[in-house]
ZAZABA-841191 format. One line per 3 residues: for each residue x, y, z of C-alpha. Coordinates in Angstrom, 1 decimal, decimal comma. Example, Ala and Ser with C-alpha at 12.3 -4.5 7.8 and 13.67 -1.06 7.14 Angstrom:
12,3:-4,5:7,8  13,7:-1,1:7,1
//
This chain:
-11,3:-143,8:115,3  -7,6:-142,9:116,2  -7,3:-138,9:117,9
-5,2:-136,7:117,9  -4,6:-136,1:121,9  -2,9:-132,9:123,8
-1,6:-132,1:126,6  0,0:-129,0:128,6  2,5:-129,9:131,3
3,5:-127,8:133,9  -0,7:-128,2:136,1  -1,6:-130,9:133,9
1,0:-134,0:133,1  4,1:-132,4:135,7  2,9:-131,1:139,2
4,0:-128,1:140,6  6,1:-129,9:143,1  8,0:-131,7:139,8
6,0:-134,9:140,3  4,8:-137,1:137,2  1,8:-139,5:137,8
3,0:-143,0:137,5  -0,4:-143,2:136,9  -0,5:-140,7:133,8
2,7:-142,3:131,8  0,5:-145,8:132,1  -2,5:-143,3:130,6
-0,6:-142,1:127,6  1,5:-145,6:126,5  -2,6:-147,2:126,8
-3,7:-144,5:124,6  -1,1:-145,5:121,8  -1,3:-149,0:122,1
-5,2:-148,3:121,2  -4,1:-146,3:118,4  -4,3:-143,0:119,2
-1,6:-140,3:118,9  -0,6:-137,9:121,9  1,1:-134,5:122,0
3,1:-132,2:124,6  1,5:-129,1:124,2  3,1:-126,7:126,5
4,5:-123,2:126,8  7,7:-124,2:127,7  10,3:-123,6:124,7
11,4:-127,5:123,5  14,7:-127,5:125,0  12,8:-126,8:128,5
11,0:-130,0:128,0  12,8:-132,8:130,4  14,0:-136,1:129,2
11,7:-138,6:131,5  9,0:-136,7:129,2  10,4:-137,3:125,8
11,3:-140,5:127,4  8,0:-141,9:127,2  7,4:-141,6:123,6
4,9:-138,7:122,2  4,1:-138,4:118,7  4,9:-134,9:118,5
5,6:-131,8:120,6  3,6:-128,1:120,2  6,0:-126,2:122,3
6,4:-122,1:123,3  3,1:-121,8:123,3  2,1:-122,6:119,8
5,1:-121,2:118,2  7,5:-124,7:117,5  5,6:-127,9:116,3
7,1:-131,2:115,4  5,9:-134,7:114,2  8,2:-138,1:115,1
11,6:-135,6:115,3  10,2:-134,0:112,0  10,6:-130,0:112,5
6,8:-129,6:111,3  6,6:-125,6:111,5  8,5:-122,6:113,5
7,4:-118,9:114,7  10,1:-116,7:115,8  10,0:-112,8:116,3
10,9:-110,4:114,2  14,1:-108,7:115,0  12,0:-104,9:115,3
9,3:-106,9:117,3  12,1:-108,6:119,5  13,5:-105,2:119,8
10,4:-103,5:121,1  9,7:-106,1:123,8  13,2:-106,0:125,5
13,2:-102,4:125,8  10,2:-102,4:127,2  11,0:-104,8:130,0
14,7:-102,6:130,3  12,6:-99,5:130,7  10,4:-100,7:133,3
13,3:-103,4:135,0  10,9:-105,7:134,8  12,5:-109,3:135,7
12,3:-111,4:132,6  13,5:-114,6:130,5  13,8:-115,0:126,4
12,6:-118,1:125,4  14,8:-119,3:122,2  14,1:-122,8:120,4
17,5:-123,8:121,7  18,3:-122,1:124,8  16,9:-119,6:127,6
18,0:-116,4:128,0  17,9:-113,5:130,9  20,5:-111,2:132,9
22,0:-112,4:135,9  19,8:-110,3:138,0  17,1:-111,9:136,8
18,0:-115,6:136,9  18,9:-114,6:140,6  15,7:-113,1:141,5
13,7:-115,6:139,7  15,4:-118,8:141,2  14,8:-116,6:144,6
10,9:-116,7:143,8  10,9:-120,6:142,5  12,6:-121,6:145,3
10,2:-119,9:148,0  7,2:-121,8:146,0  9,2:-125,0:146,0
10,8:-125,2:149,4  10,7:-128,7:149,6  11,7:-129,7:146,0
15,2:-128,0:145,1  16,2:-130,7:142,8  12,9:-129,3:140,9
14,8:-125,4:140,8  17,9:-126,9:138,8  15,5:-128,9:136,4
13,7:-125,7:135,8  16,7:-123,1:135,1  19,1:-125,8:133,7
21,4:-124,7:131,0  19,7:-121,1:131,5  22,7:-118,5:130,0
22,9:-115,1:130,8  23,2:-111,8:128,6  23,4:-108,6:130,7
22,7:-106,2:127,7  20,0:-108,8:125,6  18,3:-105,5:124,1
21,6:-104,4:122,6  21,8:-107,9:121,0  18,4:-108,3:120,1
19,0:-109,5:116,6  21,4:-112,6:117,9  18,5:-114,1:118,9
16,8:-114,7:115,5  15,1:-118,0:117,0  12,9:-116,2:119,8
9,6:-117,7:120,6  8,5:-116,1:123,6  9,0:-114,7:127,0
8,2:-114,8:130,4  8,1:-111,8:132,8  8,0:-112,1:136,9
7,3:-110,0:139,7  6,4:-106,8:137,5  5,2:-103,1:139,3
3,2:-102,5:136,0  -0,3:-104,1:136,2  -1,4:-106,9:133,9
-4,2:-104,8:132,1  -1,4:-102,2:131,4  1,4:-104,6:129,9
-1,5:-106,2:128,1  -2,2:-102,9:126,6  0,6:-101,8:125,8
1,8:-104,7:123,9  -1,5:-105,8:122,8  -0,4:-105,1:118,9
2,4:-107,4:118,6  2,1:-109,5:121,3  -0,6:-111,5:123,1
-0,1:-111,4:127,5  -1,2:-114,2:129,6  -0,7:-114,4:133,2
1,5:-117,4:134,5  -0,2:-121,0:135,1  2,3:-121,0:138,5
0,7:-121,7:141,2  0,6:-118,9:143,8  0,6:-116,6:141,6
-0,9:-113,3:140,5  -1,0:-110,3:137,8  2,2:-109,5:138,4
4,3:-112,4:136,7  2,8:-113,8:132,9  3,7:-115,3:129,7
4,4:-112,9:126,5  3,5:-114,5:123,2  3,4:-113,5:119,1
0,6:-112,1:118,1  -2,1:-114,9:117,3  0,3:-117,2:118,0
-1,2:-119,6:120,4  -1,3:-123,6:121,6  -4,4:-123,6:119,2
-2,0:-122,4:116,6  0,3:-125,0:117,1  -1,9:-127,8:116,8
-3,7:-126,9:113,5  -0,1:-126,8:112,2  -0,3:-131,0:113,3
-3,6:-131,3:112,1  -2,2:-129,8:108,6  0,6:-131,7:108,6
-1,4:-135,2:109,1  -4,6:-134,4:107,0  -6,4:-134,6:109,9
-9,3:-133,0:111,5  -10,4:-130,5:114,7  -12,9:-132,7:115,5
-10,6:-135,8:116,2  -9,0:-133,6:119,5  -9,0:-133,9:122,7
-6,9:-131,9:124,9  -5,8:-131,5:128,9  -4,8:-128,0:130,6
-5,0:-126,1:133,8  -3,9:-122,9:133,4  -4,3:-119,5:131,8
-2,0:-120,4:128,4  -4,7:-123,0:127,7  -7,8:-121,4:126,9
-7,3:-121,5:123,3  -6,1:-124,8:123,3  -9,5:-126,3:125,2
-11,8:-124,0:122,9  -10,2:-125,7:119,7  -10,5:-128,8:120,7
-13,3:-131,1:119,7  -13,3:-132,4:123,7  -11,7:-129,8:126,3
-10,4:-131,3:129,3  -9,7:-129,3:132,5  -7,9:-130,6:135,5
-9,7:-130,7:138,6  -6,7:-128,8:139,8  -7,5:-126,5:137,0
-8,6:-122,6:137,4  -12,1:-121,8:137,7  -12,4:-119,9:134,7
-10,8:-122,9:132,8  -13,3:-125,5:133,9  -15,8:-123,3:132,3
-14,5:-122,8:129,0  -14,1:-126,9:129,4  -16,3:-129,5:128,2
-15,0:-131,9:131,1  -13,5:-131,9:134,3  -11,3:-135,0:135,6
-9,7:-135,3:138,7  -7,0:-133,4:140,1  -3,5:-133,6:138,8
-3,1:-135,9:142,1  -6,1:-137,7:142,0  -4,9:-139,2:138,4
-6,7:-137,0:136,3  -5,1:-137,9:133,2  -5,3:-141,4:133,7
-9,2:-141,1:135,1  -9,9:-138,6:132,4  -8,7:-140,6:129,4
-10,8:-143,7:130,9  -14,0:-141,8:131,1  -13,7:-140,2:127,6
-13,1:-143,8:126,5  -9,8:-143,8:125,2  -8,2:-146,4:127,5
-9,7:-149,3:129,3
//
């Protein structure tokens, strides 16, 4: 029977170095060819989603984190903040000058501080790779006074915060009824840097809006994370993969482990689950 088959990137198909697998692209065009349909499912906003990924040919994407869905170039369902609820967030990071970028379906926003201090802090995780730092804030604009135009942005999705003096727990709380806080899935990191979603909205989210949309089923899932951002998305699905690069607490919400991103986890996952040769 053909499934429905999801995957995050940034841990799980894309490296933190900015390398893709040779060996997962030959995974994913196998699983079609046996009739199966595959899925970015990432919280990176769509426009933050590189070409040599679209390039190969998914089905559909479930991007920012559950809030955007598509099907075949098909718009299939979209989240965005309310104006108010935009408006809360951004004077919360202005009050405590917290480092921050707004993810919009059609561009990435920040202030010029930020994008300066967060390509400082990519850059020291990704000495080696700098062609990586330009693929990652490419086409990033700037705003120095985004609170002030909070209701430009009518297509918001989510955000992403970095480097913070508040504690996790206490952004968490604080937010916790309009908005859901998970820390980053980037490597090296800790409490202080994390991803700020809508309420409820979620990469499980996301993919019952596929399901929905193609009459389909939960249990015909299978999906492959790493990080923090998918929890929800391994739950939901009938078969959750973790990476063997994956976090602890990941691999044991999972129902299997591969291999590490490396080691061709995708491509030796997918094989033992039998959905390639």
């Amino acid at each position: 029977m053909s499934k429905l088959l999801f995957f995050d990137i940034d841990g799980t198909l894309i490296n933190f170095d900015g390398e893709l697998p040779q060996s997962a692209v030959k995974a994913l065009k196998a699983a079609q060819a046996n009739g199966h349909k595959i899925f970015i499912c990432t919280g990176r906003s769509k426009c933050q989603i590189e070409e040599r990924l679209l390039d190969i040919g998914f089905d559909g994407i479930v991007a920012a984190a559950g809030a955007y869905t598509e099907y075949h170039g098909n718009v299939v369902h979209t989240e965005y903040m309310k104006p108010s609820t935009l408006k809360k967030l951004l004077d919360f990071f202005d009050k405590n000058n917290m480092v921050y970028m707004l993810q919009c379906s059609d561009k990435i926003i920040s202030s010029t501080e930020s994008l300066e201090v967060m390509r400082r802090t990519f850059m020291e995780k990704l000495k080696t790779k700098p062609k990586s730092i330009d693929k990652i804030f490419a086409g990033q604009l700037e705003d120095n006074d985004l609170s002030s135009h909070y209701d430009v942005y009518d297509n918001a999705e989510k955000a992403c915060y970095y480097l913070a003096d508040i504690p996790f727990d206490e952004i968490e709380q604080t937010l916790a009824d309009d908005f859901d806080v998970t820390a980053t899935s980037f490597k090296d990191s800790n409490d202080s840097s994390g991803e700020i979603s809508q309420k409820d909205v979620t990469k499980a989210y996301g993919m019952q809006k596929i399901i929905d949309y193609l009459d389909s089923s939960a249990e015909n899932t299978v999906a492959f994370g790493d990080g923090p951002n998918d929890f929800e998305m391994l739950e939901f699905a009938n078969i959750g993969v973790a990476m063997g690069n994956a976090s602890p607490e990941l691999k044991k919400k999972a129902d299997m482990v591969t291999t590490k991103i490396t080691e061709d986890g995708i491509y030796n996952g997918m094989k033992e689950l039998g959905l390639i040769g």
